[in-house]
Each structure stands twice: as C-alpha cells, then as structure tokens.
C-alpha positions in Angstrom: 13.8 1.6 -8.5 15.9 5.0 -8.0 17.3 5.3 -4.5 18.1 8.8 -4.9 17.7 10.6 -1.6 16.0 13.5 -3.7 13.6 11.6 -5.1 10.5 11.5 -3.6 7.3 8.7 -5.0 3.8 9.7 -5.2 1.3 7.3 -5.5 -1.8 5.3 -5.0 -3.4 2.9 -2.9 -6.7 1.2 -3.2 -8.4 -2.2 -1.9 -10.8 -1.7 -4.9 -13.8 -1.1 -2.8 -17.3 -2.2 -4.3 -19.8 -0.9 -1.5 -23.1 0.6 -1.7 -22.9 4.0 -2.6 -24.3 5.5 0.6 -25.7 8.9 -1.3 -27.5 6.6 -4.3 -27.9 3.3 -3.0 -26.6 1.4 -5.6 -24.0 -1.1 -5.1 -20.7 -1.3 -8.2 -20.4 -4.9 -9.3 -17.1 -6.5 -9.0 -16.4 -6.6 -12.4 -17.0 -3.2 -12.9 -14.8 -2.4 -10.0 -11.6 -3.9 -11.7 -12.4 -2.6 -15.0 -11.9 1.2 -13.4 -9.2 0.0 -11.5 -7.2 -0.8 -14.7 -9.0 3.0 -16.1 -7.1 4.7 -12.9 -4.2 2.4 -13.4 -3.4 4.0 -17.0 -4.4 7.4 -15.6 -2.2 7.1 -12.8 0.9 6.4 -15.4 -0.2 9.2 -17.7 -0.3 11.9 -15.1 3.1 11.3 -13.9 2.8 8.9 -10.9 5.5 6.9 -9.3 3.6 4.0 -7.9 -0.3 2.3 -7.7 -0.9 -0.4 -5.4 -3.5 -2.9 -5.2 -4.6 -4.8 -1.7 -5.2 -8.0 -1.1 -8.9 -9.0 0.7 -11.5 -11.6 0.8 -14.2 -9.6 1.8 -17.6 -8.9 -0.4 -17.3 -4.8 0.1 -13.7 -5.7 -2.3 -12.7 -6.6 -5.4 -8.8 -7.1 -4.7 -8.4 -10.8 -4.1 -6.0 -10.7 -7.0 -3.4 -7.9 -7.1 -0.9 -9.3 -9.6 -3.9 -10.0 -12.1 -5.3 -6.7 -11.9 -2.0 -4.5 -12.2 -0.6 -7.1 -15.1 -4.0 -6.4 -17.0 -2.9 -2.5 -16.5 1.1 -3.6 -16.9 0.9 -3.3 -20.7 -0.9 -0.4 -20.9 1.4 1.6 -18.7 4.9 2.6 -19.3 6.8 3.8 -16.0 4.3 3.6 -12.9 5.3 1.1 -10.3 3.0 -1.9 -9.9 2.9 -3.3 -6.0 0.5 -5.0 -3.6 -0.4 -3.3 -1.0 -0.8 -5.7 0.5 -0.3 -9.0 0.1 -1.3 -11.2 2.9 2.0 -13.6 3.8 0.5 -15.5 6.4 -2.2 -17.5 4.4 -0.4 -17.4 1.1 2.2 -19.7 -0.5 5.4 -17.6 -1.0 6.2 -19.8 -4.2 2.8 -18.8 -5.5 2.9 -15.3 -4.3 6.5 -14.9 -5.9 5.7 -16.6 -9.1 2.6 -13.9 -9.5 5.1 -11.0 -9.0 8.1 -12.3 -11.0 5.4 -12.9 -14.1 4.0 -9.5 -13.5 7.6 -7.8 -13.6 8.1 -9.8 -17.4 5.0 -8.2 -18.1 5.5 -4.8 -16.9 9.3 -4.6 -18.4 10.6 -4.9 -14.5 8.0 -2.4 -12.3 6.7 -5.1 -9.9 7.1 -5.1 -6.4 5.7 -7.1 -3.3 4.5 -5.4 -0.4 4.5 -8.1 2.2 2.3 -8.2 5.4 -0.3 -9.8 8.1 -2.8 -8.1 6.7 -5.5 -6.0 8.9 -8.4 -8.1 7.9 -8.6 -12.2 9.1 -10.9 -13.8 6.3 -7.9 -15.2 4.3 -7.0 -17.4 7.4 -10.0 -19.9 7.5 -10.7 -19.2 3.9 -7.5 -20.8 3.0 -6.9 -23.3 6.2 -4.8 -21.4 8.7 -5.3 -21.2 12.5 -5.0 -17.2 13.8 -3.1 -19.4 17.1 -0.2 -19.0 14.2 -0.4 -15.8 13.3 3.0 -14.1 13.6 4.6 -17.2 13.4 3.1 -17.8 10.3 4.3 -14.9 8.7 7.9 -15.1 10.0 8.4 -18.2 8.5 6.9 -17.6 5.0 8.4 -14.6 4.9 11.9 -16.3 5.5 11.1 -18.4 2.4 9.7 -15.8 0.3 13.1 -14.0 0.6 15.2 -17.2 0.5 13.2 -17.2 -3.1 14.2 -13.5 -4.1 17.6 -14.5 -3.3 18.2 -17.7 -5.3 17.2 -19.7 -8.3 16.9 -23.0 -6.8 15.9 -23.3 -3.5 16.3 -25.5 -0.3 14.4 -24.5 2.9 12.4 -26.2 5.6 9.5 -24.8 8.0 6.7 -25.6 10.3 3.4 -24.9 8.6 4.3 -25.6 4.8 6.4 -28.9 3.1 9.7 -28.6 2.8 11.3 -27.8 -0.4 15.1 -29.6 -1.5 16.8 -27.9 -4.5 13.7 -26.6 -6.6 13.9 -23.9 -9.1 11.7 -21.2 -8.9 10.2 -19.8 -12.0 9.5 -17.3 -13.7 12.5 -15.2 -12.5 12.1 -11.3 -12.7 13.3 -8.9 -14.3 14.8 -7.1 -11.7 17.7 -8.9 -9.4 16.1 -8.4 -6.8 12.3 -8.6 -7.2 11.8 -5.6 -4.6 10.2 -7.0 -1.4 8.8 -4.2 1.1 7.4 -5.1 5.0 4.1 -3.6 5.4 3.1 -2.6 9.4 0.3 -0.6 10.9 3.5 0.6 13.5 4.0 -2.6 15.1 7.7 -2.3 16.7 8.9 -5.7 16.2 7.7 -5.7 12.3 9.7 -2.2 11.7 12.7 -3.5 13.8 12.6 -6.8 11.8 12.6 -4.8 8.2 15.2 -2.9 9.6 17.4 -6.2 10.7 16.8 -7.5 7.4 17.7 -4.1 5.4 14.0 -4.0 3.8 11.8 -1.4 2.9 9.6 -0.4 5.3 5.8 0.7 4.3 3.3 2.3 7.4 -0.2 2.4 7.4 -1.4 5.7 9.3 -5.1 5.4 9.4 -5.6 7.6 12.2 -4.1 9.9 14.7 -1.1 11.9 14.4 1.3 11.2 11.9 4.4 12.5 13.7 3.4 9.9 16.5 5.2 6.9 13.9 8.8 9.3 14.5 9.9 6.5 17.3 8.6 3.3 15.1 10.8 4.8 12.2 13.7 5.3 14.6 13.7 1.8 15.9 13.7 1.1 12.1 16.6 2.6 11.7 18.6 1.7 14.7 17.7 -2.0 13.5 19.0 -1.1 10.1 22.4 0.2 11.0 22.9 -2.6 14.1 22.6 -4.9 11.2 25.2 -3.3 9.5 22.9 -1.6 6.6 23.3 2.2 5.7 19.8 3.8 7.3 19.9 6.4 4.8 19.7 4.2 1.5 16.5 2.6 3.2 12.9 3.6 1.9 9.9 4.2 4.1 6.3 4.7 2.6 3.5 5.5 4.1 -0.5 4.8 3.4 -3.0 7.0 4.3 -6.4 8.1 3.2 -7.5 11.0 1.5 -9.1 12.9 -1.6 -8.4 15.9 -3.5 -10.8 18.2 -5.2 -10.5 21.7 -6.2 -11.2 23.4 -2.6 -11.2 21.7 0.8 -15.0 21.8 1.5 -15.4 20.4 -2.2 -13.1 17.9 -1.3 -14.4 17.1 2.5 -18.5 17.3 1.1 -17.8 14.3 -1.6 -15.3 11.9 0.8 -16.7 12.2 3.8 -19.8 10.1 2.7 -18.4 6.9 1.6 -15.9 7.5 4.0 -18.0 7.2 7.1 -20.1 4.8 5.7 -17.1 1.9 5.2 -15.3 3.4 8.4 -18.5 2.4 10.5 -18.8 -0.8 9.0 -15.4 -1.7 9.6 -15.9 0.0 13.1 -18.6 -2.2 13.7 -16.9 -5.3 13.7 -13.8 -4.1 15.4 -15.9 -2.1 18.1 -14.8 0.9 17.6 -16.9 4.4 18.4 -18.9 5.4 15.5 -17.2 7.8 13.0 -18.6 10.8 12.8 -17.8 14.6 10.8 -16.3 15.9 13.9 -13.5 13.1 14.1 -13.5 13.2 10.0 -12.8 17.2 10.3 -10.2 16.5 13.1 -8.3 13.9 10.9 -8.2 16.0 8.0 -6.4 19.3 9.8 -2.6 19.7 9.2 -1.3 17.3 11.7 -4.2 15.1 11.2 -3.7 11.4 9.1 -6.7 12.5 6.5 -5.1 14.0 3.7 -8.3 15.8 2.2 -8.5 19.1 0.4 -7.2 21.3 -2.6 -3.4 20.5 -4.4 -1.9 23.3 -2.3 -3.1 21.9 1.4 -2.8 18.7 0.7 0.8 18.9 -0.6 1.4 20.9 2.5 0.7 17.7 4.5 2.8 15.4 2.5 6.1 17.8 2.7 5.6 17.8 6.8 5.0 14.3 6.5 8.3 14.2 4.7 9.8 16.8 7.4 8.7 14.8 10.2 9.1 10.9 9.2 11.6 11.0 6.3 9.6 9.1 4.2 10.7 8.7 0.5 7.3 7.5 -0.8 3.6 8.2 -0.4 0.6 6.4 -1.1 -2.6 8.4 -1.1 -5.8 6.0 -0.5 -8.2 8.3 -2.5 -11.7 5.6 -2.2 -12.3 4.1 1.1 -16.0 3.6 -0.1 -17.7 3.8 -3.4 -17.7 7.3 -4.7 -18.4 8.6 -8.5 -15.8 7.1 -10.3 -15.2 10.9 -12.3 -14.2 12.1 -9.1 -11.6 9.5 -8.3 -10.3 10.1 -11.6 -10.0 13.7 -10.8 -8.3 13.3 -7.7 -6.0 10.6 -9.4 -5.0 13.6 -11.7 -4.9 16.3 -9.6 -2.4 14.5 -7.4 -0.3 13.8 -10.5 -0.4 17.3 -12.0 -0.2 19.1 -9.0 0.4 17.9 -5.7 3.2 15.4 -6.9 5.5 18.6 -8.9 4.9 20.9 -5.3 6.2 18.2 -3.4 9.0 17.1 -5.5 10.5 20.7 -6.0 10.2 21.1 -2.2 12.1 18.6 -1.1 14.4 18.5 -3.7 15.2 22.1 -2.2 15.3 20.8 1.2 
C-alpha cells in the first residue's frame, strides 16, 4: 500500500445488511445479499476506488460472517481495489485461522488483502463461539499479540491464557505482501489508539455519531504513542468509518437514507437503550460538522476534506447501507463517490 502523504484512499464499508425494507416490507435473503456485495465489489474497482471493506457479524439483520470469502469471490474480478475486513472480530476468533483467511485472500487478489482487527461493537460471536465477555479486553490483547507474532514470522512459538500454546509451527499460506497489513479498529477508545500507536499500526475510527473533530485528542494520543515508541507519526495511517449516501442533491440523498437508516438505528437502539432516532437527530448528523456524510458529490466531498483538515486522516470509508435500500441506488452512490467525490478530494489535498 502507497504511504504517500499525498495520497488520500476512498472507500467503502458495509456489514452487508439483509433487513426488511422498511418502505416495501420485504426482507433480501442472505444469498442475495452477498451476490450484490461481490456486484458493488467490481463496481467499486471500476470506478476508481481505493478500498472496500466487509464486517464481521453473527447477527440475522447480516450477511458478513465471512469477510475473506466474500471479497476473495470479488478478488478475481477486481484489479486494484483494496480488500479488508472491517472488521474482524479478534476476541472470539483464532488468529491462525483469521490469518490463514487473509494470507489466501492476498494470493488471490495478487497482494490487496488487509486485516482490520478489533473487539467488535456487537457481542454474539462471544457465546456463539465459547468465550466469556469477563475476558473481553484481555482476550483481544492476547490474540492480537499472536496474530502479529504470525505476520511477523514463518514459524511460530508463543504461549497465552485463553488458547493452546503453539512451539515452532509454520503458518501457511504466507502472503503476498511482507507484511500482511494489520490495522486496529476502535470506536475512540484511548487505550486501543495509544496501543496502535505503541505498536506502530494503523489506526481505523468508527465515528457513528457526534462531531467528528471531537476524535482530534484520540488521534493525538495516537501519535504521541507512535513517536514515544520511536515510530515516525507522519508515516502512520488513520481511517475513519462513517455512514452516509450520495445522490444527486441533498434532499434526494436525505429522502432515500433516512428510511432504512432509522429503521436499523432504532433496532440497534433498542437493544443498547438508546433514545429513539428520529429526522431531527438524522438532519443534525448530516450538517457540515455532523458524522452523517449525506448529500450531492460537492457537499459531501466538502465533509471529507474538513475531515481531512481536522483529523489528518489518510483514508475514508463511507458506510453507504446501514439498512436495506434499492440496490440501484447503492450502486449509484458506489459510483458517484468514485467519479466524483473521490477526484475533488484527491486534488484538494494534494494542493494542500
């Protein structure tokens, strides 16, 4: 992956939702779901996109228990778009396994895979596959201690708490890249961005809500971490994720996300008690400073280069369905974002 401090990386993130369509009432199967995702994959490549990214979840309302599988059925398809996950759930994975998925998809992909490492912001994977949440973070420090013990060597010797030891094992398939790029994912947790920081990793944010210019001290601790650990803070990359939709005006763009929008918001909301989500807090998110990035090319290119201004990010991921919408107009976002949000953004920060 360039490093170039001009280059900037445009891409997309999804969890592949497959809810009821809160306009129609019909509900996408699964299958269906993965068969676009591959569709918007290929699109994404065409239309000049740096990056797609597929999440991990166990949940009926998504089809993305799988990333690797679904971005190596894309891989061969595609010819320069980064393939990540987005991401995958350390804590209740195997790091051997969750390695061995990334290293086959980069032979697949001619070296575009990357892992995007993380807790995860949903629980079902813990029971589902036999872990206590008692262990949560130090679940994830430990596998994530392996995972990169793996990126770093062949054969491998390493011992932890909550999975058997391993004594001089190879690991295989290896990548194609040296090193298989490994990114910590955080919602702005100060001890995950200080620990990417320590360990001179990529960092990628999730801002879901509020301001975005609020992360500026989680991205500062980021790179004080960096630099006390004796890596350069300006080679580092820092993405963000964030939801949004493009259309060919704002209230075009507002009238067809707003729907499925609300209607997955309030489920989640539900089960994490928050206040219901409603236009007036949609509207508010979707303003300049807001963390909805919603609209025509021009506005919503606006955001990303203040986004840029203000956090220093070198990589964005736009989260165009947060519910089920019509899949033509995810396509058409997909493309507009390509064709014209990602050459404004590029030429302005190339011209600083």
């Amino acid at each position: 992956m360039t490093t170039e401090k001009s280059k900037f990386e445009i891409g997309i993130s999804t969890f592949l939702e497959a809810t009821t369509n809160p306009i129609t009432g019909e509900t996408i199967s699964h299958a269906e779901r993965l068969q676009r995702a591959v569709e918007e994959i290929v699109l994404a490549d065409k239309v000049g996109l740096d990056v797609y990214g597929v999440g991990e979840h166990h949940r009926k309302d998504y089809a993305s228990s799988s990333p690797a599988v679904v971005l190596a059925a894309a891989a061969p398809m595609t010819k320069n778009i980064r393939l990540t996950s987005a991401v995958s759930v350390l804590s209740s994975a195997d790091p051997v396994r969750v390695f061995q998925d990334f290293a086959t998809l980069d032979g697949i992909s001619g070296g575009r895979a990357e892992i995007m490492a993380g807790r995860g912001s949903f629980i079902e994977s813990f029971p589902l596959f036999g872990y206590s949440l008692e262990d949560y973070d130090a679940l994830f420090n430990e596998k994530l201690d392996l995972l990169l013990a793996i990126q770093a060597s062949e054969k491998v010797t390493w011992s932890g708490k909550h999975r058997a030891p391993i004594h001089g094992l190879g690991i295989y398939p290896r990548p194609v890249q040296q090193p298989l790029p490994i990114w910590i994912a955080s919602g702005g947790n100060p001890q995950s961005a200080a620990r990417a920081g320590a360990l001179g990793l990529p960092l990628a944010l999730a801002i879901i809500g509020g301001m975005p210019e609020k992360f500026a001290p989680i991205v500062s601790l980021y790179k004080q971490a960096a630099e006390q650990a004796g890596h350069n803070p300006d080679e580092l990359q820092i993405a963000t994720h964030s939801h949004g939709f493009l259309a060919e005006t704002n209230e075009e763009a507002a009238e067809i996300f707003y729907p499925p929008t609300a209607a997955q918001m309030n489920v989640i909301g539900r089960e994490r008690g928050w206040p219901p989500y409603t236009r007036e807090t949609f509207d508010a998110a979707r303003s300049l400073r807001g963390s909805l990035y919603v609209g025509d090319p021009e506005y919503v290119a606006e955001k990303i280069i203040l986004l840029h201004k203000n956090l220093g990010v070198t990589r964005f991921f736009l989260h165009v369905n947060v519910g089920t919408m019509p899949h033509r107009d995810l396509l058409r976002s997909i493309e507009l974002l390509g064709t014209e949000v990602a050459p404004i953004v590029r030429k302005a920060i190339q011209q600083g």
